[in-house]
C-alpha positions as CSV (number, residue, x, y, z in Angstrom):
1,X,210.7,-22.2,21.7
2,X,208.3,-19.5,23.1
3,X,209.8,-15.8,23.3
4,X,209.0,-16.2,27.7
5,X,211.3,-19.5,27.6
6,X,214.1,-17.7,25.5
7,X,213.6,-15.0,28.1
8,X,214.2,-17.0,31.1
9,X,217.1,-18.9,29.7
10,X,218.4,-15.8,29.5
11,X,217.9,-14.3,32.4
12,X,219.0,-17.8,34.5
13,X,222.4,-17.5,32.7
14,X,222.8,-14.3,33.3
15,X,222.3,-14.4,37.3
16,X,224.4,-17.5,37.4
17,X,227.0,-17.5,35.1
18,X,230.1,-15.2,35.1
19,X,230.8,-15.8,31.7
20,X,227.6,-15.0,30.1
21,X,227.7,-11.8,32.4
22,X,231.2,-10.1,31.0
23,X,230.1,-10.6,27.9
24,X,226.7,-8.9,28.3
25,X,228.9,-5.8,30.1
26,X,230.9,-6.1,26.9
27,X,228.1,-6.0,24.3
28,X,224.4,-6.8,25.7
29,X,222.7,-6.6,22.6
30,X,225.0,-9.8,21.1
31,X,224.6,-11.4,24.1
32,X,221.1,-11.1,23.7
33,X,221.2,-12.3,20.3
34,X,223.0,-15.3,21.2
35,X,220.3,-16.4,23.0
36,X,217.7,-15.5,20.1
37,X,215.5,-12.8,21.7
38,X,213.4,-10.7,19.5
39,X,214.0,-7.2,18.6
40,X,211.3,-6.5,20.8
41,X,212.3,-7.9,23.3
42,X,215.9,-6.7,23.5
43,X,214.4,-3.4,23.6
44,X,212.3,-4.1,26.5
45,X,215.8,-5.0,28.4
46,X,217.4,-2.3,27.2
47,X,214.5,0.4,27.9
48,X,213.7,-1.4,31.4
49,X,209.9,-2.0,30.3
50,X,209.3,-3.6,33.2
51,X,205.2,-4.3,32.0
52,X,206.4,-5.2,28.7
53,X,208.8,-7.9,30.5
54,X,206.3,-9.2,32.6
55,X,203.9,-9.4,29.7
56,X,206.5,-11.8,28.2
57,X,207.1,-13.7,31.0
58,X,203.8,-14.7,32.0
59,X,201.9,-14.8,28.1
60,X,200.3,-18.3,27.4
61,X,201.4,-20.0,31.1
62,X,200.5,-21.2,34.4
63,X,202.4,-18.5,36.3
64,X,199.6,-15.6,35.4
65,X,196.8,-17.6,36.5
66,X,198.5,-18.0,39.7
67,X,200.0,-14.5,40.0
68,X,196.5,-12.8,39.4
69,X,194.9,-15.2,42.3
70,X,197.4,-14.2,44.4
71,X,197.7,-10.6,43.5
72,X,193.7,-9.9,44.1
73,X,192.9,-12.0,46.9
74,X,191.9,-10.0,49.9
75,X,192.9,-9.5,53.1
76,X,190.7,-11.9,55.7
77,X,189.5,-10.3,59.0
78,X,190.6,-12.5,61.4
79,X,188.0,-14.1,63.9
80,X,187.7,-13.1,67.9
């Protein structure tokens, strides 16, 4: 399983299970562990490195093909 996919599971359970988040508050680095992040990674969550997230997230998928087309496309004049 890629690093991004072990990211998102994370990230999923924690916004939608009440569980997974009381034991984060308790001890986020375990709770990271449980769901077999990196090093790295745990110390992008725990730092806030919001690039270094992204970077993860989007590495070797669809998504930043999308996001970039979206992200650089210019704004059309509109016609009279």
């Amino acid at each position: 399983m890629k690093e991004g996919s072990k990211l998102q599971a994370f990230l999923l359970a924690l916004q939608t299970s009440r569980s997974v988040q009381d034991r984060y508050a308790e001890n986020p680095e375990a709770e990271m562990r449980r769901f077999d992040l990196s090093r790295s990674t745990i110390a992008a969550v725990r730092r806030g490195d919001r690039a270094k997230l992204w970077w993860i997230l989007t590495r070797g998928s669809k998504v930043r093909t999308q996001v970039g087309h979206v992200i650089w496309v210019a704004k059309k004049r509109s016609k009279r």
